[in-house]
N, C-alpha and C positions, 0 to 999 in steps of 0.2 A: 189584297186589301186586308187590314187588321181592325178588329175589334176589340174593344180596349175596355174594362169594367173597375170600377173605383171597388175596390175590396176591403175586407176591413185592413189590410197591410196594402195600402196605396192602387196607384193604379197598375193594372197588369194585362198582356196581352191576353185575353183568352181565347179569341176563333181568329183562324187565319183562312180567307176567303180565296180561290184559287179559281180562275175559267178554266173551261175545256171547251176545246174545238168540235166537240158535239155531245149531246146527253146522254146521258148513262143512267143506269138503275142503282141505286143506293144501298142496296142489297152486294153490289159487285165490291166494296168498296169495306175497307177494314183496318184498324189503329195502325199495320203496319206498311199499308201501301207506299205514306212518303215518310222520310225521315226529317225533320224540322232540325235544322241548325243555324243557330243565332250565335253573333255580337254583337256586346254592347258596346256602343260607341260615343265618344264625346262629340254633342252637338258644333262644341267649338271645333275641334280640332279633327275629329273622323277618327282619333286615336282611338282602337280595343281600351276599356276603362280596365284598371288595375285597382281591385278594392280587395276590403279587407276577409276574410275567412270567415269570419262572423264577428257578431258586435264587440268579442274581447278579445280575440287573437290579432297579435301584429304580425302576423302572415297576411302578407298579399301575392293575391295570383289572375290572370287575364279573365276580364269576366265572356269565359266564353264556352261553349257544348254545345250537347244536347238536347232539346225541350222533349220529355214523355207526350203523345196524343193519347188522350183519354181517347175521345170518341171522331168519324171520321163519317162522313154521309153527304148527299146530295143536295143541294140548296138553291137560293136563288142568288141574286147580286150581294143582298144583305144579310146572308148567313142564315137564312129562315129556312130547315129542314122541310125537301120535298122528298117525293115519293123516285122522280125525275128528276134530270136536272142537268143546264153547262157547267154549274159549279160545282165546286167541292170545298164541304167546309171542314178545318181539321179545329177542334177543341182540345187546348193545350191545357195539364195540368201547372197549378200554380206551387209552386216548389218553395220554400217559407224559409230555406238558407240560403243556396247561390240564390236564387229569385233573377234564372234568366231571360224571364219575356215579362217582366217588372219594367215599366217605362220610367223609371225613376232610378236614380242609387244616389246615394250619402257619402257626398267628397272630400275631400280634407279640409275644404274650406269650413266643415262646419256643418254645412247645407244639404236639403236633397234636390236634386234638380233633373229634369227630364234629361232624358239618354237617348241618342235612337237605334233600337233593336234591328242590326243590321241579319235580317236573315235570310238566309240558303233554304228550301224548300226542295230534296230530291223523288222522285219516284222510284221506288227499290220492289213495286209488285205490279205485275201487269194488270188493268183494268178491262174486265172483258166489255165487249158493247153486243149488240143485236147482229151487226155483220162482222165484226172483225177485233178487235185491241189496240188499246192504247198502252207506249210502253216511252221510257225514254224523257219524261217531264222533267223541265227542272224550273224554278221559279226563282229568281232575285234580283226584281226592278219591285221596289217599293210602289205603290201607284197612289195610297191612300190609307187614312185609317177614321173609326168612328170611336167616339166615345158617349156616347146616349146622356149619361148622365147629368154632362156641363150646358147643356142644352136648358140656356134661361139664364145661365150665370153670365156677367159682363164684366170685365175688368176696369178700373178706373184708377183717379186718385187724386185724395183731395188738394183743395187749396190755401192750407193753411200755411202761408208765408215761409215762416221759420225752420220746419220741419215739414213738409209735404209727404204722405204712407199713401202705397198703393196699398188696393183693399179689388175683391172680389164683389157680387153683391145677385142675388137672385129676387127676384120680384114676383109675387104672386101672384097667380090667374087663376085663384077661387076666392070666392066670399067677397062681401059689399062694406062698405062705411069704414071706418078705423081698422087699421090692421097691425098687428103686433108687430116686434122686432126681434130677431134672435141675433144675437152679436157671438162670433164664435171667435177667441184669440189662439192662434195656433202655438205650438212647440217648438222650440229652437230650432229644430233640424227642419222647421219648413217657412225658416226667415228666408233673405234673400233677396230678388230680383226678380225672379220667375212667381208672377201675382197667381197662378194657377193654382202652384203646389199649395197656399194655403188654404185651399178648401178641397184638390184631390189627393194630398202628400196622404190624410186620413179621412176615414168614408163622411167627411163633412158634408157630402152633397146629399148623404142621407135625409139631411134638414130640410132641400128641396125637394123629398121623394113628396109622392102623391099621399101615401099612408102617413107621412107626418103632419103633411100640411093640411090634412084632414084633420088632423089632432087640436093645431091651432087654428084652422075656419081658414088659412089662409097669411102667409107670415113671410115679412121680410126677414133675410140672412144676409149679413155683415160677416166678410172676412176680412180683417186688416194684416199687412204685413206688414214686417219694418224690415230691414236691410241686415240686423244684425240678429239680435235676441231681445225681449221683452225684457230680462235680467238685466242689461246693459243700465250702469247708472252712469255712464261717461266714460266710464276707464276702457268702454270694448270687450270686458270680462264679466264673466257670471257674479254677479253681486252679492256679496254676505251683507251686504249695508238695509236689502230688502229696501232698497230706492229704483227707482226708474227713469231713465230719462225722456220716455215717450206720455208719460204722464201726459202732458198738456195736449201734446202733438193728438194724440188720441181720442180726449175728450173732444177736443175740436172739429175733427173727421166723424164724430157720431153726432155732434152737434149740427154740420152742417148735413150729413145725411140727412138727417130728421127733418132740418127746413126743407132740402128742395123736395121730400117726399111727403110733400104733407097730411099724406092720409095714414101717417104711422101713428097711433097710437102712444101716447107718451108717458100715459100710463102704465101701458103694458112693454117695457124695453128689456132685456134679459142677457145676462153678459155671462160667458161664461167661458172657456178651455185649457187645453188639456197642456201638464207643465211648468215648461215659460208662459202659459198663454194662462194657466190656473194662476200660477202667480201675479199675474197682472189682471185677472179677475178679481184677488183678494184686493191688491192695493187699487183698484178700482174707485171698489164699495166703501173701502177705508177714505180717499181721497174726497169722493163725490155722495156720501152716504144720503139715502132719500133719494136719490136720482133711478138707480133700477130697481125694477122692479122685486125682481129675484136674479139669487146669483146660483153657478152652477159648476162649480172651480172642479175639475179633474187632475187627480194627482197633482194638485198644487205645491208650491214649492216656496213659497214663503214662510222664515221659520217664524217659528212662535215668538219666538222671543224678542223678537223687533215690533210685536204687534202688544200696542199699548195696554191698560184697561180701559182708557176714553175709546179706543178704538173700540174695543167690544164692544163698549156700553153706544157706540154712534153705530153700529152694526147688527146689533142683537136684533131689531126687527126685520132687519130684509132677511125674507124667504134666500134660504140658503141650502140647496143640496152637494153633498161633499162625495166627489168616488174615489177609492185610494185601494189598493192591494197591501196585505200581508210581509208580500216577500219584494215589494221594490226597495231593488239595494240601489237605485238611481236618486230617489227623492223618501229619504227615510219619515214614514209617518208618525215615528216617536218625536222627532223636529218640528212637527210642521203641522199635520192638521189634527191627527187624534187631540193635543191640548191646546188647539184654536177651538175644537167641536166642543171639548168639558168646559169649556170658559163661558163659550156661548151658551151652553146649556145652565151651568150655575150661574149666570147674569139672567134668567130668565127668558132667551132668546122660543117664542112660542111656535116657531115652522121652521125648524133645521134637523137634516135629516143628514144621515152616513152611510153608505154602501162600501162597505170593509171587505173586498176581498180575499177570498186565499189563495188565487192563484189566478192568471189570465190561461183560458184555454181556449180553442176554437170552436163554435157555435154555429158556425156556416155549412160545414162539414168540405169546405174548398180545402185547405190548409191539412195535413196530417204530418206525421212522424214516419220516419222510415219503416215503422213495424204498421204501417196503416193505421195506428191510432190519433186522435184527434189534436193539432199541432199544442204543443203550450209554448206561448209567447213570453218573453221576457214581461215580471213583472211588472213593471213603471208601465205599459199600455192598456192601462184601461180604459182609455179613451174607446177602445176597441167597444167595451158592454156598454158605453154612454149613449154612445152614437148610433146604435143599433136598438136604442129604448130597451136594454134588457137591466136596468136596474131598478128592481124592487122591493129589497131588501134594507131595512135602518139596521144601524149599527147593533143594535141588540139582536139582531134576526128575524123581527118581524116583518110584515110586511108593511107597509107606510098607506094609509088609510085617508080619503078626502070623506067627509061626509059618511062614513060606515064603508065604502069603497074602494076597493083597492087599485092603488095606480100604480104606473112606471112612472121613472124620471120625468119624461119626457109629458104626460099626463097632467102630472104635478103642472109643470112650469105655465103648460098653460092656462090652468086656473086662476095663477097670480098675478094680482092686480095690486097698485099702489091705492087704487080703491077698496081694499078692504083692509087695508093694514091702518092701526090708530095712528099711527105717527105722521101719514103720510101729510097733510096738512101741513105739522110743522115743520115736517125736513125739506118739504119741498119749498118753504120758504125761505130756508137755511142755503138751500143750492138753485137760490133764482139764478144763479148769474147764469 
């Protein structure tokens, strides 16, 4: 059996759950007892996947090896270290270039999409017992796998005629009376078909961890997908027009969220992700202005220059937190949000805030470099610090303060209310429809 954990680089195998035909001490047992070899394979086809060497090389090679065991000990059915034990659980390090017990990879189509990690499990060290040894193991019948995390998410999709988007959606079980909503729009690479990827392609299920949802009392999350890209204005291609063709289709699916759940807070509604999915955060707030509450665009990609001054001037009041890096040569922030952030700030916008990065690095301490030190990730994911509430920082260095108080992003958002904002009154009579 496998154990599967949404990390901040998608979801990844990380304990491989193994019986034995009687207990042993966990003390007998050591990183190099089995050897873990995996392929990945296409769910369609059973083919070994052929991807690329890394995000820029066009070398392609069979995605298949070795996985490293970090750690190897006695368990029960579910991977919970005993002292004794029939099982054996082995703890696989997660590798941040091939990424071979990664349940996910990035196809030509475009997309990422589950894979299934065909693995071989051998024994290459004998296992002493009380009378005698175990020698000769070898494992590969899949039986099972758990992913803890998706637990509460439901897949769906709405019914809006014209355009119908499957959407993930997690439902709260704390707190009473109205409850917020966090709407998360994913990144191109976890459009598609597979409704999952848009909430574990990136640690988006963070939103329903326990510590978050402490933060908001209790909070709906919205994951929409669409089939292609948020960027798509028709042509099927990443748009310089800064148009959308899911505009409508979109508001619709949150629209009708909101009726059949009607203990959401409509007040309190929050749109925000990372990308393609920032980008269609901006044109959002631009389209629908007065409708959210606060917005939370990550490495957005809407450039400047499509973005009017009525636009600023119909947006300067939504609470708007912006995260962007330094060095992303994916979505360059001299196009796109540094002069959306100066705009809104010389138009008088009074709660917009910038987390400027200079570099994405690892934080978990799962992920490292071949020298052991801590991975650095291509710049354009900063989705990685959003999503993990590690952004505290405004654009000038400071730290970003509610009330003399220092908050994270994620802090922030909950504070914000179309009740306390002066406009709210009239925008909201601007966007009855």
């Amino acid at each position: 059996m496998t154990v599967t954990e949404v990390t901040d680089y998608g979801p990844y195998i990380t304990k491989i759950i193994l019986p034995l035909s009687e207990s042993v001490k966990s003390e007998v047992l050591s990183e190099d007892t089995f050897n873990v070899y995996v392929e990945r394979r296409s769910k369609k086809t059973g083919e070994v996947l052929q991807l690329r060497k890394d995000w820029t090389s066009k070398e392609f090679r069979p995605s298949k090896g070795y996985c490293r065991v970090a750690k190897a000990y006695t368990s029960d059915g579910e991977g919970n270290k005993t002292k004794n034990g029939n099982h054996v659980t082995l703890e696989l390090e997660c590798e941040p270039i091939n990424r071979l017990n990664s349940e996910i990879a990035f196809l030509e189509q475009g997309h990422n999409v589950y894979v299934f990690c065909d693995f071989r499990i051998t024994q290459v060290k004998e296992i002493q017992t009380d009378n005698d040894s175990i020698s000769g193991l070898v494992y590969d019948h899949f039986s099972g796998g758990n992913m803890e995390q998706v637990k509460g998410w439901v897949n769906c999709k709405s019914s809006y005629a014209e355009m119908p988007l499957r959407f993930g959606y997690y439902s709260p079980n704390m707190g009473r009376g109205k409850r917020p909503l966090i709407i998360w729009l994913h990144g191109a690479g976890e459009g598609g078909y597979d409704t999952a990827i848009a909430y574990t392609g990136n640690k988006v299920v963070n939103l329903s961890s326990e510590k978050v949802q402490r933060i908001f009392g209790g909070a709906y999350v919205l994951a929409p997908q669409v089939p292609t890209m948020w960027m798509d204005d028709g042509n099927g291609e990443y748009t310089q027009s800064g148009k959308s063709k899911y505009v409508t289709a979109l508001k619709a699916l949150i629209d009708e969220f909101v009726d059949i759940h009607s203990n959401i807070d409509t007040n309190r509604i929050y749109i925000g992700g990372c990308s393609n999915g920032g980008f269609m955060t901006m044109r959002m707030i631009i389209d629908y202005p007065g409708f959210f509450a606060a917005a939370y665009p990550v490495c957005e990609a809407l450039y400047d220059r499509v973005i009017t001054d009525q636009n600023i001037e119909d947006i300067k009041n939504t609470p708007i937190w912006f995260t962007h890096a330094k060095n992303d040569t994916l979505v360059n922030p001299e196009l796109t949000v540094i002069s959306t952030y100066e705009r809104l700030l010389k138009a008088g916008a009074p709660n917009v805030h910038f987390s400027f990065f200079d570099k994405v690095v690892d934080t978990s301490g799962i992920f490292k470099d071949t020298e052991g030190n801590p991975f650095e990730f291509f710049g354009h994911g900063t989705w990685i610090y959003m999503l993990k509430d590690e952004c505290v920082l405004d654009y000038d260095g400071s730290l970003v303060k509610v009330n003399g108080k220092d908050v994270t992003l994620l802090q922030w958002l909950a504070l914000q209310s179309k009740h306390n904002r002066a406009d709210s009154q009239i925008l909201h009579v601007k966007c009855s429809y």
